[in-house]
C-alpha positions in Angstrom: 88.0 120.9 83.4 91.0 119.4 84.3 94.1 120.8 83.7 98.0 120.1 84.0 100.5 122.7 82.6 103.0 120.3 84.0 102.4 117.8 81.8 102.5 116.6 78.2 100.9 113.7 76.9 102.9 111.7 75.0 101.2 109.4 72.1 102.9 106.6 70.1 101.0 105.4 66.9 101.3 103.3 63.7 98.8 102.5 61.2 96.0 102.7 63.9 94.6 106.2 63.1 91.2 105.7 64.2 92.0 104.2 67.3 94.1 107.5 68.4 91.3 109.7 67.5 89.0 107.5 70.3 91.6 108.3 72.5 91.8 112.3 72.2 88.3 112.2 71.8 87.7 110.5 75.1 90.4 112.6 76.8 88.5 115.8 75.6 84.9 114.0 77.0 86.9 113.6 80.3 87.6 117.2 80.0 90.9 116.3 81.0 94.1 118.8 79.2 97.5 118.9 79.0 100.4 121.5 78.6 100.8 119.8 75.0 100.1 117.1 73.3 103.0 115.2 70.7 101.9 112.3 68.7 104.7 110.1 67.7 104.0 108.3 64.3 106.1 105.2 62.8 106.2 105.4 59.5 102.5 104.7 58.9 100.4 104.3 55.6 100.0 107.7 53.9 95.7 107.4 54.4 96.7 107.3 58.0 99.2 110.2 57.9 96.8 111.8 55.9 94.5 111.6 58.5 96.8 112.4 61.5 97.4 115.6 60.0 93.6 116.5 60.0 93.7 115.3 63.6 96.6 117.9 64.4 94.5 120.5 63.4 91.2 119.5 65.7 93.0 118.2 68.8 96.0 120.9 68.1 98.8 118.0 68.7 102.5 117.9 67.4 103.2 115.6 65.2 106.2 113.9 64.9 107.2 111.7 61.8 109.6 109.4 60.1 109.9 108.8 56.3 109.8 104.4 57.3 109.4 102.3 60.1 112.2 102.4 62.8 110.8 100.3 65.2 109.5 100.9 68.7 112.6 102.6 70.2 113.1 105.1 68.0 109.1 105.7 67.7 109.3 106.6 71.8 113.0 108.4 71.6 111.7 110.9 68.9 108.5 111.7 70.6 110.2 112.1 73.8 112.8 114.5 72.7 110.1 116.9 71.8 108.6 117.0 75.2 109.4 120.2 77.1 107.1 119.8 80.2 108.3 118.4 83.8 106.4 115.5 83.3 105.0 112.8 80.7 102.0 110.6 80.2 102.9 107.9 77.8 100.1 105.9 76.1 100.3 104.0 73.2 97.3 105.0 70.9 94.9 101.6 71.3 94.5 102.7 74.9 90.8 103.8 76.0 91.1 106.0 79.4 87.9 105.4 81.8 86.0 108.4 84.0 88.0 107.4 87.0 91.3 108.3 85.5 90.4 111.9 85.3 90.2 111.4 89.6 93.4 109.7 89.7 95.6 111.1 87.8 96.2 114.4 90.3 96.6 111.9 92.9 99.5 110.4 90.5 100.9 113.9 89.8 101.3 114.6 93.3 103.2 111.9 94.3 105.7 112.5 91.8 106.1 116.0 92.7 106.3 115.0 96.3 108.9 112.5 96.3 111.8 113.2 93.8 113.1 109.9 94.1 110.1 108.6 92.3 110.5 107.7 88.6 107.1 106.1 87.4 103.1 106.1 87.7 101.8 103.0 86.6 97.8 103.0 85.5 97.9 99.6 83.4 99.4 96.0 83.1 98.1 92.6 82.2 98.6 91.7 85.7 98.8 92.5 88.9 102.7 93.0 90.3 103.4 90.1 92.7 105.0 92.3 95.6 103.2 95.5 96.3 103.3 98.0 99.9 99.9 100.1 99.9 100.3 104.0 99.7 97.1 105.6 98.9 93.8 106.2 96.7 94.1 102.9 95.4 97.6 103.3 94.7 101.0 100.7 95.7 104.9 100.8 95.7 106.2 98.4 93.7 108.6 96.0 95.6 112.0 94.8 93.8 114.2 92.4 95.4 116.7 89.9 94.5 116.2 87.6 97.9 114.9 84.5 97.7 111.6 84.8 98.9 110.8 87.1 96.5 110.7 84.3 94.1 108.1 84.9 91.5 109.4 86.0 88.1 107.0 88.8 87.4 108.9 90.7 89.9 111.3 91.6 86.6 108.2 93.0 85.2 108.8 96.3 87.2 108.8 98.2 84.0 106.3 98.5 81.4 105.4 100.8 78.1 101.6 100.4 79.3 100.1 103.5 80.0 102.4 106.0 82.8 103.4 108.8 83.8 107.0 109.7 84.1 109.8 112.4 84.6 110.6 113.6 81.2 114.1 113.3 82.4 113.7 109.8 82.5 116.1 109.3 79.4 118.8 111.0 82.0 118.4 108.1 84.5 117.5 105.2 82.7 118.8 105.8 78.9 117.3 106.1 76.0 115.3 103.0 73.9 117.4 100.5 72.1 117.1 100.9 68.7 117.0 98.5 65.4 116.0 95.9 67.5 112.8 93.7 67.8 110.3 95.2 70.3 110.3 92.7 72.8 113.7 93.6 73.1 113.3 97.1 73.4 111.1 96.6 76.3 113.1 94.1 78.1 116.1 96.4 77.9 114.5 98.7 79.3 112.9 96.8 81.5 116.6 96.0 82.7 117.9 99.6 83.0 114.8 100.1 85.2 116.3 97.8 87.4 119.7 98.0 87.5 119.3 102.2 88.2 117.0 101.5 91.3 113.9 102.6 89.6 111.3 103.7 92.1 107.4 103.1 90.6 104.3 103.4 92.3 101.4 100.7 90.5 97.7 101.1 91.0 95.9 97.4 91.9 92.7 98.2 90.1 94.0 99.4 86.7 91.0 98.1 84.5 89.1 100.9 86.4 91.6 103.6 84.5 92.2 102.3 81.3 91.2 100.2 78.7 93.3 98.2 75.4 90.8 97.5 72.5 92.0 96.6 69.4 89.1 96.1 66.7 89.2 93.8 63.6 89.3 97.0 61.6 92.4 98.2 63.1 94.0 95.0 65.0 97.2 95.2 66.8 100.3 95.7 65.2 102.4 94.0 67.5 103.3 89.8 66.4 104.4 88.0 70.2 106.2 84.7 69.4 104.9 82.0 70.5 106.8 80.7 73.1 106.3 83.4 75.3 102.0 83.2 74.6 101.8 79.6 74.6 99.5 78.3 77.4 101.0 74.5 76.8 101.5 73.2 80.3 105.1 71.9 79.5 106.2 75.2 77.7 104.4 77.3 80.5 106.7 75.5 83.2 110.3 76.0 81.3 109.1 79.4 80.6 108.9 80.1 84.1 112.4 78.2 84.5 114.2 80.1 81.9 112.8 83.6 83.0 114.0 83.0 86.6 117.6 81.6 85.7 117.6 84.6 82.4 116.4 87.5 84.2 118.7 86.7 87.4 122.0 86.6 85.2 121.1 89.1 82.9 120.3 91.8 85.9 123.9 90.9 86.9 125.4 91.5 84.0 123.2 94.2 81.9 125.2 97.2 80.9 123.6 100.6 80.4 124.7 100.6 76.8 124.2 96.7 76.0 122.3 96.0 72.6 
């Protein structure tokens, strides 16, 4: 059994009840615990709050509601606030975690706790970071730079609501999740805070090995990406690399903690 008293693991969800229940059900076949457990709900159809509270009672998780939809901001901020350990594993609740993880995630732990100055413990991303300095166990510091010859515009992408663990004073550094805005917002935002406080993350290279996203026709994603930013047209992939490098240069320069 694994256990962290240090940590609480911190689930968002919305309308994917089934999919939350794999994943305390293959944290529990990891035999891998936490201090507590709050599960952040958006506003879902009352069959799935029906079943979260039946969940709450056989994983023994706090549940956290609202009466409608507020978006992903305010879905992370209220399940946040009700953390009370040192640290915080974030997953969303389509995330699978993989028999490696349970090795890991100490080694994660541990380097938090040894180096103060660290903020985030990346486990997933849909690719690799560009710039990366080995540390251990599989493990890398992320590199940030604005010089040149760090050119490559995934370098923004330093920050990401893919599956981490984190200070839970993270809200004191970095600010809390814009609200009332569309989610690709809310990330990029915070993407941007990340940045402009000097975030320090550590990424592991092999993160298929730790997690998994699966997303089943019975309970598909909830989450609509526009289509200029999934397009794989030649033409709209080169301006989109264009646009990012002249958009994410100016708006480091000029983001504001408290910009909406």
């Amino acid at each position: 059994m694994h256990k962290f008293n240090d940590v609480t693991l911190l689930i968002t969800h919305y309308n994917r009840s089934s999919s939350l229940e794999r994943l305390l059900n293959n944290f529990r076949d990891l035999q891998v615990e936490f201090s507590g457990i709050v599960v952040s709900d958006d506003g879902s159809k009352p069959e799935h709050l029906d079943k979260l509270r039946s969940l709450s009672e056989v994983y023994r998780f706090q549940l956290v509601t609202t009466p409608q939809n507020k978006g992903l901001g305010n879905n992370i901020n209220k399940g946040q606030d009700q953390v009370k350990t040192e640290f915080t594993l974030y997953i969303q609740e389509d995330f699978v975690p993989k028999p490696l993880f349970a090795d890991k995630f100490p080694i994660a732990l541990d380097a938090l706790k040894a180096d103060k100055n660290l903020d985030v413990v990346r486990f997933y991303a849909y690719f690799t970071y560009p710039y990366l300095r080995p540390f251990k166990a599989g493990f890398s510091e992320m590199i940030f730079s604005v010089l040149p010859w760090f050119h490559r515009y995934r370098k923004f992408y330093y920050y990401s609501d893919h599956p981490h663990l984190r200070r839970s004073s993270f809200f004191k550094k970095f600010g809390r999740y814009k609200e009332d805005i569309p989610v690709e917002r809310t990330e990029y935002q915070m993407m941007m805070s990340f940045l402009k406080h000097k975030g320090k993350a550590l990424f592991y290279e092999n993160y298929n090995d730790l997690f998994s996203q699966e997303n089943s026709s019975h309970e598909p994603s909830t989450v609509t990406r526009n289509y200029w930013r999934e397009s794989k047209n030649p033409l709209i992939f080169i301006a989109r690399h264009l646009y990012r490098q002249v958009r994410f240069n100016l708006d480091l320069l000029t983001f504001k903690k408290h910009d909406t």
